[in-house]
C-alpha positions as CSV (number, residue, x, y, z in Angstrom):
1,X,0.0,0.0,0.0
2,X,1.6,3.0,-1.2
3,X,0.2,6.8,0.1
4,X,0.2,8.0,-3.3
5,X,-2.4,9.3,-5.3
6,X,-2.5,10.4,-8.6
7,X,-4.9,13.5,-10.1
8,X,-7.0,12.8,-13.0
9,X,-9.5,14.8,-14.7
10,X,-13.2,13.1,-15.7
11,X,-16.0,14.7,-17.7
12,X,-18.0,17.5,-16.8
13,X,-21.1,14.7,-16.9
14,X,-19.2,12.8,-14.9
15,X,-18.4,15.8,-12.0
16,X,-19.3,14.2,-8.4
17,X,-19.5,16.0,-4.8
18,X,-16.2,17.0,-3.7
19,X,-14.8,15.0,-0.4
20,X,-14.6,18.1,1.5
21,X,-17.2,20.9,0.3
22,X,-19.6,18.6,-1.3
23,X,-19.3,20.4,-4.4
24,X,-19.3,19.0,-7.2
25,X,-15.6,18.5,-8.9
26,X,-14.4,16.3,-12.3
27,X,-10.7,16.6,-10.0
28,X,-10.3,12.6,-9.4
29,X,-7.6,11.0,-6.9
30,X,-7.0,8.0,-8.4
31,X,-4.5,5.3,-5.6
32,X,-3.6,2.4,-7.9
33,X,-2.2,0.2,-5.2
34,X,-5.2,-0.1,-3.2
35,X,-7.8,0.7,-6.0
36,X,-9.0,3.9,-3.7
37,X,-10.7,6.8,-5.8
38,X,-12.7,10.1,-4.8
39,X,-13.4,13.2,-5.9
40,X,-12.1,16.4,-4.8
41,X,-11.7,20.4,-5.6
42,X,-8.4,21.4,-7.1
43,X,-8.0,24.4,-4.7
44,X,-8.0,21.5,-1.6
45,X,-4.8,20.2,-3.1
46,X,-3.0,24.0,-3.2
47,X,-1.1,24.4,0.5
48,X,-2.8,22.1,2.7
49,X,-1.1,19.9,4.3
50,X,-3.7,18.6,6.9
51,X,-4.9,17.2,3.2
52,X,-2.6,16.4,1.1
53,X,1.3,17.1,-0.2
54,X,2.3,17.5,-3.4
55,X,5.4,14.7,-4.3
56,X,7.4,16.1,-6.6
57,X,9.9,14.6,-8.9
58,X,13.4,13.8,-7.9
59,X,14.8,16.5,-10.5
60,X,12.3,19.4,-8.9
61,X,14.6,19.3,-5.5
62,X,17.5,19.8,-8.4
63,X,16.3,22.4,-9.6
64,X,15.1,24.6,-6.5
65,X,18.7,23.8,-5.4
66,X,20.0,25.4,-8.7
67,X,17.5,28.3,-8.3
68,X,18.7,29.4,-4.8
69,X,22.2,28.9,-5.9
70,X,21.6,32.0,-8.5
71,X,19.4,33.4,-6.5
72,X,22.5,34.5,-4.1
73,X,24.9,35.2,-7.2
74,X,22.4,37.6,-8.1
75,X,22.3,39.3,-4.8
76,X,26.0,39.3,-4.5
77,X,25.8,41.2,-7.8
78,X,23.7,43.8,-6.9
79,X,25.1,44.0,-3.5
80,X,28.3,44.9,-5.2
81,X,27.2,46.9,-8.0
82,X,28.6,44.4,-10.8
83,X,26.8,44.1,-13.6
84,X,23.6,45.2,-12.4
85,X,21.0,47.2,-14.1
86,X,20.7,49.8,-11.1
87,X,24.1,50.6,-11.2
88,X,24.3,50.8,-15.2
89,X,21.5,53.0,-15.0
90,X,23.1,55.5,-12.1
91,X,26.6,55.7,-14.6
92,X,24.1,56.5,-17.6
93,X,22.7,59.3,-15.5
94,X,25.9,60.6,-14.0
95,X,27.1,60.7,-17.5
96,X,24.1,62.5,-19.3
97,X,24.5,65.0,-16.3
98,X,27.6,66.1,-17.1
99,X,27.7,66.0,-20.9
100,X,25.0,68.5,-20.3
101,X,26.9,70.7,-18.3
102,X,29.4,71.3,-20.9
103,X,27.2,72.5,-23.5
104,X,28.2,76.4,-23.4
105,X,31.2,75.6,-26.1
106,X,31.1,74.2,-29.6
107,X,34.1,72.6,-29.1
108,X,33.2,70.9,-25.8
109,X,29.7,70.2,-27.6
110,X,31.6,67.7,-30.3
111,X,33.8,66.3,-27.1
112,X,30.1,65.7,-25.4
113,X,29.5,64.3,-28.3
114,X,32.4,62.2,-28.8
115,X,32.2,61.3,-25.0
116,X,28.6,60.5,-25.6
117,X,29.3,58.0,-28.3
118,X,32.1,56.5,-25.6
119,X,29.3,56.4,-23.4
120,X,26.6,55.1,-25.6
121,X,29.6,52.4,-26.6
122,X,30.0,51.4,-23.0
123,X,26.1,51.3,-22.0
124,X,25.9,49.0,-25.1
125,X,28.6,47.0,-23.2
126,X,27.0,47.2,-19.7
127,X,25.7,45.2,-17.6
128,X,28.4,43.1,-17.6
129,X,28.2,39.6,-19.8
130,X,28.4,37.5,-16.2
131,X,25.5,39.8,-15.0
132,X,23.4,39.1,-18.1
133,X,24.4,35.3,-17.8
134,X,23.4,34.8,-14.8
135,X,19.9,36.7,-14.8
136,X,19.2,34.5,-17.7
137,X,19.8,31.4,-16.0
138,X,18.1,32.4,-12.8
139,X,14.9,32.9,-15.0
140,X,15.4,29.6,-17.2
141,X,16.1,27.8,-13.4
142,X,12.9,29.7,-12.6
143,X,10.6,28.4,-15.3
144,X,11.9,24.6,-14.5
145,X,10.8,25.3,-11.1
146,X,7.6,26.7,-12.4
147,X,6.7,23.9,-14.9
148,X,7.5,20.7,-12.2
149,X,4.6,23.0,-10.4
150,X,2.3,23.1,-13.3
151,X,2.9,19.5,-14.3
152,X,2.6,18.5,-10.9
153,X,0.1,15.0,-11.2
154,X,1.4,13.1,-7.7
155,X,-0.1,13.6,-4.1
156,X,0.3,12.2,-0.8
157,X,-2.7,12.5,1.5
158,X,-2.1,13.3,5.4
159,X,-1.7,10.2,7.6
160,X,-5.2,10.7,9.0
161,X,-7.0,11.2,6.2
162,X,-5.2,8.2,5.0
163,X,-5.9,6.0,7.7
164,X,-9.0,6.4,7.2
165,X,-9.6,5.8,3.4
166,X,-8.1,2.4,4.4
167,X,-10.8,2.0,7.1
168,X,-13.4,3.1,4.7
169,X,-12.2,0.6,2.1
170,X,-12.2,-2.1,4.6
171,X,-15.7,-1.3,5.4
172,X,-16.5,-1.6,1.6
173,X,-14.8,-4.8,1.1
174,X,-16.5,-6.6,4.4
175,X,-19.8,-5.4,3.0
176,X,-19.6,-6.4,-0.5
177,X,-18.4,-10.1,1.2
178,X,-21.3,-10.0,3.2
179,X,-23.5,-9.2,0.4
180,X,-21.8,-11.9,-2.0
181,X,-22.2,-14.8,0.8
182,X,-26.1,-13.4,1.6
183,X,-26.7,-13.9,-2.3
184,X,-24.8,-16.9,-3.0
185,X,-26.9,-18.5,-0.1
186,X,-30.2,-17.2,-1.4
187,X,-29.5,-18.7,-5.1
188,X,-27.9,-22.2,-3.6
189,X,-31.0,-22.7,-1.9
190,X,-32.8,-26.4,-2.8
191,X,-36.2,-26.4,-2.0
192,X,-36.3,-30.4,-1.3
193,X,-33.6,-29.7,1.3
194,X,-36.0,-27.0,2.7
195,X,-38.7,-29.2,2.9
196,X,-36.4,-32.5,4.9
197,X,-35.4,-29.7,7.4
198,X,-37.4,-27.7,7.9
199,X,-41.6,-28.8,8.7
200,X,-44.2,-26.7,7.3
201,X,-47.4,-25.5,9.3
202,X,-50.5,-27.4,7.7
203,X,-53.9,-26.5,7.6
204,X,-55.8,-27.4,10.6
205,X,-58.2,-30.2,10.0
206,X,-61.8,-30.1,11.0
């Protein structure tokens, strides 16, 4: 017996009360390994866990490792001012500034203009290619993360709520048993062998 269920989607025809709001749901929990199956709203399964965990793949614990990993580079980055947009912006700024400054001369109007092509150069250079690298990988790490979320099929309910979809499928079983032995004992019946053991009431005679 394995605590693992697996989300499948029915028919709207086929939508039955949810397990928890009674609403009706074509969400499915589908347990293969003791044939359990109910019904229940998608937005049960979304941060609960007095319901049910999500079990991810062994690659999504890969990739959240990755993500934090470039997560900090990033933050180093910025906390250092290497590569990062803020700071490119702020030297763009502080540049513009002062090319405006010098704009009482003709000659210092071609230098600003000179500079400014310098400048416009550089800015084409900045951020830095290890600051454009690594943002790029933090989103790609950050769309892997996203679509082992959205692809996301595998659920583990909570151990009470488990325990008792086993007691409720031992209830089942012990009743279908029941039912099976009541019926094949109705249809085995012989009526010869009723009448050798068990006597009849007769009519009373006059």
């Amino acid at each position: 017996m394995q605590n693992q269920y697996t989300k499948r989607k029915v028919a709207p025809r086929d939508a039955h009360p949810c397990l928890v709001c009674l609403k009706p749901t074509t969400c499915v929990l589908y347990n293969a390994s003791i044939q359990d199956w109910f019904h229940c709203c998608e937005l049960h399964l979304q941060d609960n866990p007095q319901f049910a965990k999500p079990v991810y793949p062994a690659g999504y614990q890969d990739a959240l490792g990755e993500l934090a990993e470039l997560k900090r580079a990033l933050d180093a980055q910025r906390v250092h001012g290497s590569g990062s947009w803020d700071a490119w912006v702020n030297r763009l700024i502080s540049r513009k500034s002062k090319s405006e400054d010098d704009k009482g001369k003709e000659s210092e109007k071609d230098t600003a203009k000179g500079s400014g092509k310098d400048s416009d150069k550089d800015s084409d250079k900045e951020p830095s290619p290890d600051g454009v690298d690594a943002a790029r990988a933090y989103q790609q790490a950050l769309d892997r993360v996203a679509r082992y979320r959205e692809n996301l099929r595998t659920y583990s309910l909570s151990q009470i709520m488990f325990e008792g979809r086993l007691e409720a499928q031992k209830r089942a079983s012990a009743l279908k048993q029941r039912r099976q032995r009541e019926q094949e004992a109705y249809t085995n019946t012989d009526p010869d062998e009723l009448q050798t053991k068990f006597a009849f009431p007769s009519v009373p005679r006059p």
